[in-house]
MMTF fields as JSON, N, C-alpha, C and O atoms, coordinates in Angstrom:
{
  "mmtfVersion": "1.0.0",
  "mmtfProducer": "UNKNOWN",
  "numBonds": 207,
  "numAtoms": 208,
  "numGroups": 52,
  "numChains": 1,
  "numModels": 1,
  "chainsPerModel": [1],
  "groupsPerChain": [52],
  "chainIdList": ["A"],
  "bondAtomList": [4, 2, 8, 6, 12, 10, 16, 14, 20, 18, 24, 22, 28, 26, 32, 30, 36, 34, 40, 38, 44, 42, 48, 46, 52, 50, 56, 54, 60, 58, 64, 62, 68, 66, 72, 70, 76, 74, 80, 78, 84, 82, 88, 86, 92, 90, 96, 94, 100, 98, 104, 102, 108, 106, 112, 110, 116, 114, 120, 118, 124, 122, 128, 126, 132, 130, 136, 134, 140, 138, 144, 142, 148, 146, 152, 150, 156, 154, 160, 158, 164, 162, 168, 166, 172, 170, 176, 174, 180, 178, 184, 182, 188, 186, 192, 190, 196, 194, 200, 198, 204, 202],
  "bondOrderList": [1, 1, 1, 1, 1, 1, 1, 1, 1, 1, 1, 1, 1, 1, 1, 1, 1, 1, 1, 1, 1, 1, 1, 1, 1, 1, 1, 1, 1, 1, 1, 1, 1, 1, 1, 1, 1, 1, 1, 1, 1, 1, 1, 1, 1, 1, 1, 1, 1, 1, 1],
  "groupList": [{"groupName": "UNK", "atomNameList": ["N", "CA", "C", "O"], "elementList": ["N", "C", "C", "O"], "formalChargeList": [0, 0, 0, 0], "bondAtomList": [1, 0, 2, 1, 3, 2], "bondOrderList": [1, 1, 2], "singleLetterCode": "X", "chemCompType": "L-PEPTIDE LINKING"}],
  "groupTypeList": [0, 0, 0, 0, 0, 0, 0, 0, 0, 0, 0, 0, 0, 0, 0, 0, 0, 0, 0, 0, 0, 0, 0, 0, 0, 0, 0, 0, 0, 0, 0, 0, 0, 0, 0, 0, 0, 0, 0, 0, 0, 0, 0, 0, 0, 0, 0, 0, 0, 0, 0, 0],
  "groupIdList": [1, 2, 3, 4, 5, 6, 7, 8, 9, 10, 11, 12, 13, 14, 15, 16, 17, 18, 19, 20, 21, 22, 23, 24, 25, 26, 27, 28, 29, 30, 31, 32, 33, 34, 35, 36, 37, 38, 39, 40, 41, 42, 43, 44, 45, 46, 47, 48, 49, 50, 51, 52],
  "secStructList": [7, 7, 6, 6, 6, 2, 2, 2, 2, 2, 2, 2, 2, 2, 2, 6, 6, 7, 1, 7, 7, 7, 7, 7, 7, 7, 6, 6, 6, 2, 2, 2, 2, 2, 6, 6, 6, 7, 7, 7, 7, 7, 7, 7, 1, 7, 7, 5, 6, 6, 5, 7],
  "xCoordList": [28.192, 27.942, 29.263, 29.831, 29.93, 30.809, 30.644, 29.537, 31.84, 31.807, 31.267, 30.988, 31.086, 30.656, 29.535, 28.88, 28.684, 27.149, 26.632, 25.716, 27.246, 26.753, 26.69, 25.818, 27.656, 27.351, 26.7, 26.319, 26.276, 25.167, 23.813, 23.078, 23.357, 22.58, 22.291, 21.185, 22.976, 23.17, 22.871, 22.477, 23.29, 23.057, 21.34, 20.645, 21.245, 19.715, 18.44, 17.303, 19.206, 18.533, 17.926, 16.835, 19.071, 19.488, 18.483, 17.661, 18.578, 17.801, 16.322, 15.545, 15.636, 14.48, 14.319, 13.628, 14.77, 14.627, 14.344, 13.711, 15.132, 15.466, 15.876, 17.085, 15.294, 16.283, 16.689, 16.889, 16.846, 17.721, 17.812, 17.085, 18.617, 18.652, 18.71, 19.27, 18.226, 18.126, 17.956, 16.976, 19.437, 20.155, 19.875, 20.263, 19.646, 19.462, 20.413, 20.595, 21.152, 22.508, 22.73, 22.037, 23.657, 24.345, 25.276, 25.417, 25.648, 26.323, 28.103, 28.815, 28.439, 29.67, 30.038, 31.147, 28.773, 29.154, 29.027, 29.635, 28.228, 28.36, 29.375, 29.121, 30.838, 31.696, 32.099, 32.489, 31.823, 31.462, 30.968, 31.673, 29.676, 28.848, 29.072, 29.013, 29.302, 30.04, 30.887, 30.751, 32.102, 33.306, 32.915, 33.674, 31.136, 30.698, 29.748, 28.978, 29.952, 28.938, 28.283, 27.661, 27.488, 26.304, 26.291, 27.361, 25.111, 25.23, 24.739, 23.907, 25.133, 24.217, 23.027, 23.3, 22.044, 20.625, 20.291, 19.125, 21.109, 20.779, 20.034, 19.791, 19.558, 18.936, 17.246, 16.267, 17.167, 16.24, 14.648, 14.709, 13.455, 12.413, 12.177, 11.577, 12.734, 12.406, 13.493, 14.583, 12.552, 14.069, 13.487, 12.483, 14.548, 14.426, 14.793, 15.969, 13.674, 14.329, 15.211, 16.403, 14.127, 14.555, 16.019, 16.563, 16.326, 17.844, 17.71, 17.33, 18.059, 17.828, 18.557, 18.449],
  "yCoordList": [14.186, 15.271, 15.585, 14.516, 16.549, 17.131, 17.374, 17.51, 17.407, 17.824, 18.904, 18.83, 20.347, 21.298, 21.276, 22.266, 20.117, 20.814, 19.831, 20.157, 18.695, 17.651, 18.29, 17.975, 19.236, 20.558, 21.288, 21.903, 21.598, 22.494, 22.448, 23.435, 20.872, 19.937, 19.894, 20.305, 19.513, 19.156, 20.449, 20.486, 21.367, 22.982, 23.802, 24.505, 23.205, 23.407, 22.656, 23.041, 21.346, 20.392, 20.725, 20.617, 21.059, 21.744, 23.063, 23.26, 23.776, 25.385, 24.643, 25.507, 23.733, 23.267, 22.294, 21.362, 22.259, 21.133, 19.354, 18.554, 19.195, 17.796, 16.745, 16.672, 15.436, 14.712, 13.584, 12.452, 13.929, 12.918, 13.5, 14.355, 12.943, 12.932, 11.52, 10.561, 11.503, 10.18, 10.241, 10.656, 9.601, 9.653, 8.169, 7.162, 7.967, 7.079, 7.116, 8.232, 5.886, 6.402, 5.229, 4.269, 4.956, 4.337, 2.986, 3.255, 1.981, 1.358, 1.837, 1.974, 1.972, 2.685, 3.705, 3.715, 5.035, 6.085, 5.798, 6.532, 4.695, 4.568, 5.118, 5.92, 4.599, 4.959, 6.406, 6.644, 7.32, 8.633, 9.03, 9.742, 8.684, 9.368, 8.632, 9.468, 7.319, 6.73, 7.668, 7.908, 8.275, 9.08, 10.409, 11.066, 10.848, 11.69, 11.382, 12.217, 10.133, 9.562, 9.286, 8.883, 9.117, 8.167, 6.974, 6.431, 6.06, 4.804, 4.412, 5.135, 3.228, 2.085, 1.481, 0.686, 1.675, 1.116, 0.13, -0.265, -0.371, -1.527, -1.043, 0.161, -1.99, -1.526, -0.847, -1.481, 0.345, 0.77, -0.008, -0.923, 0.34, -0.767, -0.206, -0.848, 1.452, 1.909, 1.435, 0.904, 1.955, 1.811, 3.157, 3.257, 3.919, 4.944, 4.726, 4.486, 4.814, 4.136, 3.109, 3.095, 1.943, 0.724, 0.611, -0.493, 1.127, 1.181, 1.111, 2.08, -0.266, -0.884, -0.364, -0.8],
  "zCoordList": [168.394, 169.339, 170.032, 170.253, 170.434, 170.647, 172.315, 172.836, 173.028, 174.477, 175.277, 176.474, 174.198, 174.662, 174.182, 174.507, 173.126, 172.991, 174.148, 174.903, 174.217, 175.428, 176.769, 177.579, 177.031, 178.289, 178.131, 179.127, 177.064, 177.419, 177.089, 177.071, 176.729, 177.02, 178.228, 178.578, 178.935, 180.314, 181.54, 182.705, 180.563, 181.324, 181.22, 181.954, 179.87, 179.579, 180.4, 180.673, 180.672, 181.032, 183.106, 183.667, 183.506, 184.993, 184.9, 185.795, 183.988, 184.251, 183.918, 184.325, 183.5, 183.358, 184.088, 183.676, 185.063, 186.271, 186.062, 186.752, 184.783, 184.566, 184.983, 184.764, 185.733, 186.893, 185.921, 186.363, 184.296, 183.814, 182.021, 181.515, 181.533, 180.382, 179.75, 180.281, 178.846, 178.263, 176.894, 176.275, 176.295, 175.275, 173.917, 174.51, 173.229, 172.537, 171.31, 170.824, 170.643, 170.248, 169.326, 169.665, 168.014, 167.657, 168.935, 170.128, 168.468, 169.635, 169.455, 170.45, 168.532, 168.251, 169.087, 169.623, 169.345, 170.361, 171.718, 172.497, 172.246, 173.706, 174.532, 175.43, 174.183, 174.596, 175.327, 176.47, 174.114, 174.018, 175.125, 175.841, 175.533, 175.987, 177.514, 178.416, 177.957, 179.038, 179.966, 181.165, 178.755, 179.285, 179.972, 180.685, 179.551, 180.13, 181.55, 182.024, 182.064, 183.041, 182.871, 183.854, 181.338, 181.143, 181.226, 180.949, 181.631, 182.04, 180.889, 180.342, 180.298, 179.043, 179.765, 180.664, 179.57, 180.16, 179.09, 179.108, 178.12, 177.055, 176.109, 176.022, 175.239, 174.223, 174.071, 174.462, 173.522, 173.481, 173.029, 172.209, 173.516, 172.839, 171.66, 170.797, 171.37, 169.579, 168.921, 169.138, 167.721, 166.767, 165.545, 164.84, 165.739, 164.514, 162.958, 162.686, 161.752, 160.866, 160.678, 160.371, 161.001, 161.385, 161.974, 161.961, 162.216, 163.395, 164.647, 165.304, 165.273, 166.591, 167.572, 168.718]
}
């Protein structure tokens, strides 16, 4: 995901009165998404196609 679709995620999210987004991710991109103020809340209880 790229910086400007993650803004306007975030912009979509604001005009529909969203008090969070909540992202579920590879552990590789954390980083990524960190640099944008997201917090790591640990590991998810799903797993999509068996991917934890």
């Amino acid at each position: 995901m790229s910086a400007k679709l993650l803004a306007h995620l975030e912009e979509e999210a604001r005009k529909r009165t969203r008090e969070t987004v909540t992202l579920t991710c590879k552990e590789e991109v954390i980083s990524f998404y960190e640099k944008y103020g997201y917090i790591n809340m640990g590991v998810a209880d799903s797993a999509h196609r068996g991917v934890v």
